[in-house]
C-alpha positions in Angstrom: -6.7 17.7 23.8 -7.7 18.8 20.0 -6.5 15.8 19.1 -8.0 13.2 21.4 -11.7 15.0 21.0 -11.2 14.8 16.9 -10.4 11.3 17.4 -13.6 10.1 19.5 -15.4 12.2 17.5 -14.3 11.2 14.1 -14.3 7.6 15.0 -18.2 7.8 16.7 -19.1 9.4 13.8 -18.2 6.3 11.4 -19.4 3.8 13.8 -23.1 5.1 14.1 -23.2 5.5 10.4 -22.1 2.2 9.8 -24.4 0.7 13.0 -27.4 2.9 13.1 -27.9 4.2 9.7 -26.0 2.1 7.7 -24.9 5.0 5.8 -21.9 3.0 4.6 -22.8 0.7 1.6 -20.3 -1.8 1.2 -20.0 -5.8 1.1 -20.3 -7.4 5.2 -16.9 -8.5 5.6 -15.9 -5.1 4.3 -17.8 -3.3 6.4 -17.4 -5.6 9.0 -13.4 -5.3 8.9 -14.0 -1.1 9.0 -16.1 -1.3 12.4 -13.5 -3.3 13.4 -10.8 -1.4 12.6 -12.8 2.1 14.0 -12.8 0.4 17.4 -9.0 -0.5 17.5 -8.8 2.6 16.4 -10.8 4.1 19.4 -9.3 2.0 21.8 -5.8 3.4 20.3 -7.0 6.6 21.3 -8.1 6.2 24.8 -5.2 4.0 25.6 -2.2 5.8 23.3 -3.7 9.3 23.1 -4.9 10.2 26.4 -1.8 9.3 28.5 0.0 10.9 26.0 -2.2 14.4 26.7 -1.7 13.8 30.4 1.7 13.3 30.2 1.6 16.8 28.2 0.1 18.7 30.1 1.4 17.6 33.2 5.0 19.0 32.1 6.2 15.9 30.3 6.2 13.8 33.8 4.2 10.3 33.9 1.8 11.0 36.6 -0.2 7.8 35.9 1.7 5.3 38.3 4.1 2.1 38.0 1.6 0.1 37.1 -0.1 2.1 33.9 3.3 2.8 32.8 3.8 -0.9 32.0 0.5 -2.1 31.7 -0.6 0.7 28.6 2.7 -0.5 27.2 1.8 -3.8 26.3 -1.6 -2.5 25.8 -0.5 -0.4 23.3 1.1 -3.2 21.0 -1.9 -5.2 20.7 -3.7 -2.1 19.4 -1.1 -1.9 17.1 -1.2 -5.5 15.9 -4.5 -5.2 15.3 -4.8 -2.7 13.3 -1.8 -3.7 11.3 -3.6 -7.3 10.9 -7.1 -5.6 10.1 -5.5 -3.2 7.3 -4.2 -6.1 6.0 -6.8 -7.7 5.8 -8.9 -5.1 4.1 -6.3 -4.5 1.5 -6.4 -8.5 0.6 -10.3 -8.6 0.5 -10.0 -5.5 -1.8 -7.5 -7.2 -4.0 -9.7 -10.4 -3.8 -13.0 -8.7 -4.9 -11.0 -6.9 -8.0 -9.6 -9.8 -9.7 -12.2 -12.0 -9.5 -15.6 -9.4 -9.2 -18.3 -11.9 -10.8 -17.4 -14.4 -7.9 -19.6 -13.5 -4.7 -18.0 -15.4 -1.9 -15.2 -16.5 -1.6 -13.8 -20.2 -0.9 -12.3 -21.9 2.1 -8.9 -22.1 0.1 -8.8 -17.9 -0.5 -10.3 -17.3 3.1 -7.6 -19.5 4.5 -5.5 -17.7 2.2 -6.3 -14.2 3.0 -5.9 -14.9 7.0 -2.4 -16.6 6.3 -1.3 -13.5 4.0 -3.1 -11.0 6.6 -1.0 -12.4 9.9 2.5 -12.4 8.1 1.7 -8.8 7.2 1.0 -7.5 10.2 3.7 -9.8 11.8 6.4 -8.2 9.8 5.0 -5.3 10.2 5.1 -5.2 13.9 8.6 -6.7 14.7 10.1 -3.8 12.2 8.4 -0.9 14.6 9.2 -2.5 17.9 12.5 -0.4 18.6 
């Protein structure tokens, strides 16, 4: 339960300061990718997490149904792929904004570029954890 309440907690607590306050100074797609990536991140939590407490503290027995048991399963990979894909994609806007810092937006060719480089990552990514 620790767990679960740390991660709505943490994960509220970056989303009103990015919302509300805008505590977080950073460039919009930036901080635009981080909201993005706190709300995969919540979602992961309520649809990976929680089960996984039930599950617990029911004695390690799925007492969710059939139809959860399969449906949070392919749930659960699209959290995944999104976050993979939205990582990626922060780590190539970083890269982007360090090697050419004096240039403030980018063009179509390096946004095209970026998505490309972004879906392959989290593509590979995914089919090596699928088990």
């Amino acid at each position: 339960w620790l767990v679960l309440i740390l991660c709505i907690i943490g994960i509220s607590f970056v989303l009103v300061a990015s919302i509300r306050y805008r505590a977080i100074k950073l460039d919009p797609l930036s901080l635009w990718l981080i909201q993005n990536l706190a709300v995969t991140d919540l979602c992961h939590g309520v649809f990976h997490v929680l089960p996984s407490v039930i599950t617990t503290t029911a004695g390690y027995r799925w007492v969710l149904g059939t139809f959860l048991c399969y449906a949070l399963f392919i749930i659960r990979y699209v959290f995944i792929d999104s976050n993979s894909f939205l990582i990626n994609a922060m780590v190539i806007n970083k890269l982007y904004r360090c090697l050419s810092p004096l240039s403030p937006h980018p063009t179509k060719r390096h946004k095209v570029a970026v998505s490309v480089i972004a879906v392959l990552g989290s593509n590979i990514y995914t089919i090596s954890t699928i088990e």
